[in-house]
N, C-alpha and C positions, 0 to 999 in steps of 0.2 A: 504494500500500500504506500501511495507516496504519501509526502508529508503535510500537505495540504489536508490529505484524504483522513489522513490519523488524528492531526490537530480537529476535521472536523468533527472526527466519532468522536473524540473528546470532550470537546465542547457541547455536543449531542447528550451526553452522558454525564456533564455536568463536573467534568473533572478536574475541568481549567474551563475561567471565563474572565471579563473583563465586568468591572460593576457599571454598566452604563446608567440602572437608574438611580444608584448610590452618585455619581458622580454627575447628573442630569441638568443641574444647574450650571455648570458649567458649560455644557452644550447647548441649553438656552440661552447664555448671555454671546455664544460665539455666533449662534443664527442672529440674534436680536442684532449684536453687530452689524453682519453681513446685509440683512434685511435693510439698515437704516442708512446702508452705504448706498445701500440700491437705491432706496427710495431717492435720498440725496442727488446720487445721480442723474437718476430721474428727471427729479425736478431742475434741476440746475443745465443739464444739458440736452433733455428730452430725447424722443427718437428723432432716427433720420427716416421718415417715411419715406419709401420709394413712388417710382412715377406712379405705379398704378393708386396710390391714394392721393397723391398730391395733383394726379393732370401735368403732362405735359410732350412731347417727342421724344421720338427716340430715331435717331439718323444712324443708319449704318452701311457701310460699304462694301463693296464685293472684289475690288479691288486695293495693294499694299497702298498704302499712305507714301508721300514722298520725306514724311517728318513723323519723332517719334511717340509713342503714347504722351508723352509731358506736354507737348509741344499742341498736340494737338488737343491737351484737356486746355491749356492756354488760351488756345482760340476760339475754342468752343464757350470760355467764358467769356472771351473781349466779345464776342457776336451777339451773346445773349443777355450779357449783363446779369446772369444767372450760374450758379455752380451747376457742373455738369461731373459724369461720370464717365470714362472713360475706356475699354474695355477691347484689349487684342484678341481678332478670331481667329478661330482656328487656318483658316485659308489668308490669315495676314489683313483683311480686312479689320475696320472697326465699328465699335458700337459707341454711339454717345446718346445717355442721356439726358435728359435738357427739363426741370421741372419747372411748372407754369408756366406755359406757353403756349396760345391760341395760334390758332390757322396762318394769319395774316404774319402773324413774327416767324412762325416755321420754316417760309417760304422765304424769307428777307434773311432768314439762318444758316437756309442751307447752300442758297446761293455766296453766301460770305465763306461757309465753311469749302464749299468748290473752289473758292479761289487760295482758300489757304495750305489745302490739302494738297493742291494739284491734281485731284480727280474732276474729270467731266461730271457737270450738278446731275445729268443722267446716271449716272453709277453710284448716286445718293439717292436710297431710300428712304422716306423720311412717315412715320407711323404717327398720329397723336394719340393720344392716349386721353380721356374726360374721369376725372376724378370719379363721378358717381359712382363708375364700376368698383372700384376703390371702396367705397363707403358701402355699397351694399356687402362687399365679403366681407367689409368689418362687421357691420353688423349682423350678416348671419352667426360670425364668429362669435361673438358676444351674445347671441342668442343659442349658441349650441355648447356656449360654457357655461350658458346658467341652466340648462337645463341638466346637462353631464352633472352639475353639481348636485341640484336636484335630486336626481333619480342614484349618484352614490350616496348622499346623504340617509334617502330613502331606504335603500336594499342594505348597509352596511348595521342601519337602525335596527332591521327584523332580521336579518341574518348572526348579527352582533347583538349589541345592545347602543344604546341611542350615545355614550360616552365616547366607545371606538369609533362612532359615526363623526362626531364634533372632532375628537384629534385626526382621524385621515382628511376631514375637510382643510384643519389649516395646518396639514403637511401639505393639502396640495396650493392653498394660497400661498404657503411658504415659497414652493418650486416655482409657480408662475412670478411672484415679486423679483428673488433671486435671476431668473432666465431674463425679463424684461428691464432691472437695473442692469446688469451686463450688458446689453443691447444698446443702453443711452450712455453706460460709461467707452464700449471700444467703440459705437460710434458706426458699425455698421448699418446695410441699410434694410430698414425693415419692406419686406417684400412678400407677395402671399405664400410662400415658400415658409416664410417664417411663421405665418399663422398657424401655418399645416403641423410643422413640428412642434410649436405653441401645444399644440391637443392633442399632437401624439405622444408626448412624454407623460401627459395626467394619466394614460391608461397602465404606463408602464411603471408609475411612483405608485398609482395605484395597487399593481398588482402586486408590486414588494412590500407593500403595506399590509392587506390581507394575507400574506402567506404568514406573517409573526402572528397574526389576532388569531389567524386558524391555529396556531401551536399553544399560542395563551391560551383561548377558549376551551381546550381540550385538556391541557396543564391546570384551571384553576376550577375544576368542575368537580364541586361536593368540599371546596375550600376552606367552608368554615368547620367542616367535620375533622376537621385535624389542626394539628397545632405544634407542626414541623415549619413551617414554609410561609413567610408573610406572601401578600399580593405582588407587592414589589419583588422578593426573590423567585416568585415563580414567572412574573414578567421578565427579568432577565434571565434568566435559564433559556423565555423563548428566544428572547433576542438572539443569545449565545449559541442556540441551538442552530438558527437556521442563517449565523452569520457566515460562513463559508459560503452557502448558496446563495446568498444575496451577492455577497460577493463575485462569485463565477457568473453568476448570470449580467451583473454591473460591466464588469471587464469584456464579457464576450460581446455585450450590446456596445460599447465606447471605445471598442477595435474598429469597428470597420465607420465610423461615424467620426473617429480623430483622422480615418486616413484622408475623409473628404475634406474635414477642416485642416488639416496641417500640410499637406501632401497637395492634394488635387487644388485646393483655393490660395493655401501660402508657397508653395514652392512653382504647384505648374502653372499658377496663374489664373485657373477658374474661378472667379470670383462669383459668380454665379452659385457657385455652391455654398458659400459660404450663408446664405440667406437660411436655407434649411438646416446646415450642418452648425454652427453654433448654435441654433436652439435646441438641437439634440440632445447637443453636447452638456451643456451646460445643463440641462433638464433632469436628463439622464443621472446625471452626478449629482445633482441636487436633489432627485428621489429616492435614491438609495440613501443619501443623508438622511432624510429628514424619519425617510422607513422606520430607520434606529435608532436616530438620536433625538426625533421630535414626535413622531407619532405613540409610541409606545409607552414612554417617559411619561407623555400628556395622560394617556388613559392610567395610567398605574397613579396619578397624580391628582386623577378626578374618581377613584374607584376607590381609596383610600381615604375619601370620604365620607363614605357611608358608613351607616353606626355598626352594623355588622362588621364590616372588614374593617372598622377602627377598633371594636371590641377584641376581631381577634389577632390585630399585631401587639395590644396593649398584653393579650393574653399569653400568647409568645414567649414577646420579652421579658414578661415578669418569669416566667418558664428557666427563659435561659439565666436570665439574675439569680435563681434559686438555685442552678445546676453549679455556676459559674459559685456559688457562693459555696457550696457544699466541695468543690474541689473537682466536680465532673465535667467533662467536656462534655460540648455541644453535641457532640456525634454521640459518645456513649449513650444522652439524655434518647438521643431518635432511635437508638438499638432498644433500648430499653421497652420506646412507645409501641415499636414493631413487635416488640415480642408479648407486650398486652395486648394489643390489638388481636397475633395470630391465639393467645388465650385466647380472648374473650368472643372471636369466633368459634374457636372447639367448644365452648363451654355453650354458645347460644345451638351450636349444632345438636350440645348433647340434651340439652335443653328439651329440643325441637324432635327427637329420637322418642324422649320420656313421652312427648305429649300425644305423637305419631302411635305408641305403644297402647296408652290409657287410649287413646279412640278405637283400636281395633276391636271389632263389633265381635259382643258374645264374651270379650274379656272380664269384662267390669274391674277396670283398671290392672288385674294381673295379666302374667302371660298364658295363655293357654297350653295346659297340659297335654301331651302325646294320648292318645287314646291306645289302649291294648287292643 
């Protein structure tokens, strides 16, 4: 077995783990951080909306330029008195985009750009693009994130209970802040590309989310019948349990998702990619965070409220204070509890034998005699 595989039956089996909800507030004030940088950057530097929300051309060409990408982002602003985007294609051609700009300047545009370029204005195609279109996929998008919210709030409420429903909701507010302050801090340009991955990451923080509440749910069920294990320690055991697979499945989705963003958009020059591929990226990474260190932490932090599961950590402790006082460890105290419990089984069994016996019809509470 390799050593990934050993450390995870490990951890499965509870034999080495990390105290993530013992140490929880520390991982809250690192998101609250992070969050408030976003937000920061947000505001202070906004997104760069691409043409399709803003309105405006896009001129590109079918043949090499006689000057190079700089030169001609250059001109493309001196013509427009607008920042453009710049973009070498594959057959050596370029693409510029040009935001807010109606029919009548496109044409006064691209004629400037034919002269600066050295292409014939025929070998410039020139596309406009009306913001509306723009506005309607945002607002679809916005209308199929309140509903995604919706209906997981919904189904994690009756599958779970209403507590896991409230923390997987703002681990996923979390991921969506975190992905869109990135977005305003590097300054990339938002594009429906980015909306797409925007909604594709909620499904996948999602589903890192419910694979721990499935292990918790199953871990703290008949809880208060025992008084081994607070809510909190059985909440991390899941964490610890199912932290390897979180893990392999984090890595194996953010392989081929860094090749787009680091590889195909920073080295070979696709930029294009980069519209979907950082919000993967940065999604991606941000849900497996939050999976652990914000989703989980929040329910063990709101379930540890209630009078039951406060009666039975209070009951616990005072447990272990007693053990801890008499000179016994912690572990001997649970060998001990295990070996009344398999008592106090055989004894209800034998119990349940005596009472099986007095019913048998014709006894009258003896055993019946062998007949000659």
């Amino acid at each position: 077995m390799s050593r990934l595989g050993n450390l995870g039956a490990r951890l499965y089996r509870g034999e080495v783990g990390y105290d993530f909800i013992g140490k929880r507030k520390i991982w809250y004030g690192v998101s609250i951080l992070i969050t408030i940088t976003a937000i920061v950057g947000l505001a202070v530097s906004g997104l760069n909306m691409g043409i399709e929300f803003k309105g405006g051309a896009v001129f590109t060409t079918d043949t090499k330029a006689k000057v190079s990408v700089s030169q001609a982002h250059d001109d493309a602003v001196a013509a427009s008195g607008h920042e453009a985007i710049v973009q070498e294609l594959g057959n050596g051609g370029l693409r510029i985009q040009i935001t807010e700009v109606d029919t009548q300047k496109a044409d006064e545009i691209k004629a400037q750009l034919s002269e600066d370029l050295g292409i014939p204005e025929s070998k410039i195609n020139a596309d406009l693009v009306g913001p509306s279109w723009g506005e309607q996929i945002a607002n679809k998008a916005w209308t199929g994130l309140g509903i995604f919210m919706i209906l997981v709030v919904v189904y994690l409420a009756i599958a779970f209970e209403w507590r896991m429903a409230v923390a997987a909701l703002v681990a996923l507010i979390h991921d969506i802040t975190i992905t869109v302050g990135v977005y305003a801090l590097v300054g990339f340009e938002v594009t429906p590309g980015t909306v797409i991955g925007l909604l594709t990451i909620l499904g996948y923080s999602l589903y890192d989310t419910v694979v721990v509440f499935d292990s918790l749910k199953e871990g703290t069920k008949g809880i208060t019948k025992q008084t081994r294990w607070t809510y909190s320690e059985i909440a991390n055991r899941s964490i610890n349990g199912t932290l390897v697979r979180s893990i392999n499945t984090t890595v194996v989705a953010l392989l081929p998702v860094a090749g787009l963003l680091f590889i195909g958009g920073g080295v070979l020059g696709a930029g294009m990619l980069n519209d979907i591929s950082l919000s993967l990226f940065v999604g991606l990474a941000a849900g497996a965070y939050s999976s652990i260190f914000i989703a989980t932490p929040l329910v063990a932090d709101l379930k540890e409220r209630e009078p039951q599961i406060k009666a039975l950590k209070k009951r616990i402790l005072a447990k272990r204070a007693s053990a801890a006082a008499k000179g016994e460890s912690v572990e001997d105290g649970q060998r001990d509890e295990t070996v009344l419990d398999v008592e106090d089984d055989a004894e209800t069994a034998g119990a349940g034998a005596v009472i099986g016996q007095r019913r048998q019809p014709g006894g009258h509470g003896r055993t019946p005699r062998n007949r000659r």
